[in-house]
Structure formats: structure tokens, C-alpha cells
N, C-alpha and C positions, 0 to 999 in steps of 0.2 A: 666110636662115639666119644662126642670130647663130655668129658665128666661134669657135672654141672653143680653149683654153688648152691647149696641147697642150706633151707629155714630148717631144723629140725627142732621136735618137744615133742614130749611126752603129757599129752592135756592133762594129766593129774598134777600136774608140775605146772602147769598155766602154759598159754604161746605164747607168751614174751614180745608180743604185738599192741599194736593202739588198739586192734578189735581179735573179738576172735576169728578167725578167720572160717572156720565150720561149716557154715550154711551158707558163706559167698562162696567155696568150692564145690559144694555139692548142688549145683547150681547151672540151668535155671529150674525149677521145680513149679507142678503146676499149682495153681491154689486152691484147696480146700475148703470153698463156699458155701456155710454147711445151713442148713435151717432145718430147726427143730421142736417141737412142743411140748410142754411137760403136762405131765396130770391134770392138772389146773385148766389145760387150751392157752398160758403164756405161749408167744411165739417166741425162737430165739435167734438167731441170725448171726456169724460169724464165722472168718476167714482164717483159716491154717494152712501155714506156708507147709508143712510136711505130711504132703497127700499124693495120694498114685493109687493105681489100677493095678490086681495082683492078679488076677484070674481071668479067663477068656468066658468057660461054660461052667458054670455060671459065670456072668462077669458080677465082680467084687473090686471094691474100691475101697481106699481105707486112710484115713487122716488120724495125726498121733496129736495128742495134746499135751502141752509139758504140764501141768497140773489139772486137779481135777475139776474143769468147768463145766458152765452149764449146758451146755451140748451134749459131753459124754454123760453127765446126770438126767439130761433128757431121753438120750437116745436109751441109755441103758432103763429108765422107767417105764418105756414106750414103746421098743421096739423099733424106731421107725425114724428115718431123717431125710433129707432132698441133698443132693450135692446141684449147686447152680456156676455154670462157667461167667467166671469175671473177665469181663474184655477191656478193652480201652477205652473206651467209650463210659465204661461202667466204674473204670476207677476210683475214682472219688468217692463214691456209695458206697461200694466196695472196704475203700479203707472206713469210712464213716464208722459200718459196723463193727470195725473192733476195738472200738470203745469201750471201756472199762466201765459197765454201767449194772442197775440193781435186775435180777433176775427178773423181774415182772416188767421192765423195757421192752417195748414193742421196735426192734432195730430195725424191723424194713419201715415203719414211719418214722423213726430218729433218720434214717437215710434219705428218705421219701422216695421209696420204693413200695411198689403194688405187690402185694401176698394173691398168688392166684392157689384157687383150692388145686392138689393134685388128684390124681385118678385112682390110685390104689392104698396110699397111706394118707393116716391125717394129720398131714404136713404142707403146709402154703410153700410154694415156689417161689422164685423173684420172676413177676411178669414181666420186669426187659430184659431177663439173661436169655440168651438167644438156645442154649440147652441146659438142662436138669432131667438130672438123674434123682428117681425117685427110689427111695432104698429099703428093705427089710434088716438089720441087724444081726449080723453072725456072729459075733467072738468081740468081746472087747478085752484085750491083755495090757495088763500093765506091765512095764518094761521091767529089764534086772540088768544088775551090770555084769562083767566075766564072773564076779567074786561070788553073784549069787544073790548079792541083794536087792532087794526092790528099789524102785526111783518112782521118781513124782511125774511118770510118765505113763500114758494109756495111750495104747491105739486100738479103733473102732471102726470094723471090716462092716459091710454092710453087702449086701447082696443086690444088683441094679435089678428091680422088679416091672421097671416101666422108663421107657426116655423121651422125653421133649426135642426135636429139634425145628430148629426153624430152615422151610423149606428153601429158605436164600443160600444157606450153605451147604447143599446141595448139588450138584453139577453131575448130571448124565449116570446116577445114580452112584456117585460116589461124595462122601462128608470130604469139603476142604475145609481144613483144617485153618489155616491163616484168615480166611475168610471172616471170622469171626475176630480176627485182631484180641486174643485172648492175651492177657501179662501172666505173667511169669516173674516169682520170687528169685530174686539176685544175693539175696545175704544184707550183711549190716543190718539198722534196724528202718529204713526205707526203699531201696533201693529194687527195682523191677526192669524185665525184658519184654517190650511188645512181640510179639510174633507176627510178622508179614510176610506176604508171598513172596516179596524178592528174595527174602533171606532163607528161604525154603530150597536144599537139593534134595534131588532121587539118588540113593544108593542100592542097590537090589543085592541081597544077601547071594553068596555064594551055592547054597543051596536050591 
């Protein structure tokens, strides 16, 4: 193997880069399209690039917040949030909501986005994302670093209790995935990947 030229640092030390490089290598990452209400019935709408799916039975999905926003203050008041997939198509709205705006902002009409009621929590969906995941709230931990101390970080599992999908993406009972042309967080601080079926292979695990 011929050895290769390699960047090295120690991120306490800084990466000695124009950016950090972090979230453009851990990359592409789905988006965390969250909507949620608080006590009041404010609705709240927004996107987090550091979101996935951690469990099969139940299935659990979990988005991390780097400070304490009105999301995780909702969800944690409430119990209850929607994850809605951001497609291409939905871009734009999509970024719209994460606006830096006052808690009683209603962000699916700052986006002009439709709030449909969901089925089992009360939490409004985005009526043109093509799936939503409706959720009950399992665990919200706030992060620590090696040393032990806490960060300005929470992440907020939720448990999927109900799923929307639209029957277009669909096919002979199976979800294609590309179908729905969903983006994908790239790093920096705009930067996304559409997901298409040309760029889709099958790999079938050795087992």
C-alpha cells in the first residue's frame, strides 16, 4: 500500500482548515425534519442535519441538537414529535424552516407549508412530505465529552408509533427509496446530496 499524505489534528487544537471539516466527512446524513408543539399548541418546525434510525423493534429514530432549542423544549414538555422526509422538491421550505425565529412562529406558514393533524400524537405533519414518522419520546441525553463533562448538546430518541407513506413510492410491495428524491446533509454550512435511482447499487451482505 503506498502510504498516503495525510491532514492530521487533534480538534482541541483546531483543524488548521478554511472549514471544519467534521460534518462534510461524516457525510451524507439524512435530515431530521422535526415538528413539534408545545403546551401552549405553538407549532414548531425544523431541520437537523444529525439524525438516524437506531432500532429496528421498536423502530427509534433520534436527532441531536447542538444547544437547547425549541424542539427538544417541546418534545421534552410533550412527549411527542413527527419526523417529515425533506425531498428535493421540498428544499427550499425545508431550509425556510430553520430560521432563527421567536418561539410562537408558526414555521410551516413562514415556509407555506400545510400542518395536517397526525393520528396518534398531537403533532401537525408537513402535508407535502411524502413520509412522516409520527413519534412518542424515549430518552433525551445530553452529550459529555471523554473528560466527563456535559456539552451544549441533547439528543432526542423517540419511538416511531405510526408512519405515513405515500403510496407512489411503493413498488410491488416494496419502499424505493430514491423515488422520493430525498437530500442529504453534505457538511459546510449549505451544502446537500440529492438521492436518485441512477446512483443507487445492490450490495447483499455476505451473510
Amino acid at each position: 500500500m503506498t502510504e498516503r499524505d495525510l491532514h492530521f489534528y487533534e480538534p482541541k487544537h483546531g483543524h488548521g482548515l478554511k472549514h471544519d471539516p467534521f460534518n462534510a466527512i461524516i457525510a451524507p446524513r439524512p435530515i431530521g425534519w422535526i415538528s413539534s408543539r408545545d403546551p401552549d399548541g405553538h407549532v414548531n418546525l425544523a431541520p437537523y442535519s444529525f439524525f438516524n434510525g437506531f432500532n429496528y423493534h421498536p423502530p427509534i429514530i433520534g436527532f441531536s441538537s447542538t444547544s437547547w432549542k425549541d424542539s427538544v423544549a417541546n418534545i421534552q414538555e410533550t412527549g411527542e414529535f413527527v419526523w417529515n422526509l425533506a425531498t428535493r422538491d421540498l428544499a427550499t421550505h425545508m431550509n425556510a424552516t430553520a430560521a432563527h425565529v421567536a418561539r410562537d412562529v408558526d414555521e410551516f406558514k413562514l415556509a407555506g407549508l400545510t400542518a395536517v393533524p397526525s393520528k396518534l400524537v398531537n403533532v401537525p405533519r408537513v402535508g407535502e412530505s411524502p413520509v412522516s414518522f409520527e413519534c412518542k419520546v424515549t430518552q433525551i441525553v445530553q452529550l459529555q465529552g471523554a473528560d466527563g463533562n456535559k456539552v451544549n448538546g441533547w439528543v432526542t430518541f423517540g419511538e416511531v408509533v405510526a408512519v405515513h407513506i405515500d403510496k407512489t413510492l411503493i413498488k410491488d410491495g416494496v419502499y424505493q427509496t430514491a423515488l422520493g428524491r430525498p437530500i442529504v446533509r453534505a457538511g459546510r454550512r449549505g451544502d446537500y446530496f440529492e438521492i436518485t435511482p441512477e446512483n443507487m447499487f445492490e450490495m447483499v451482505r455476505p451473510d
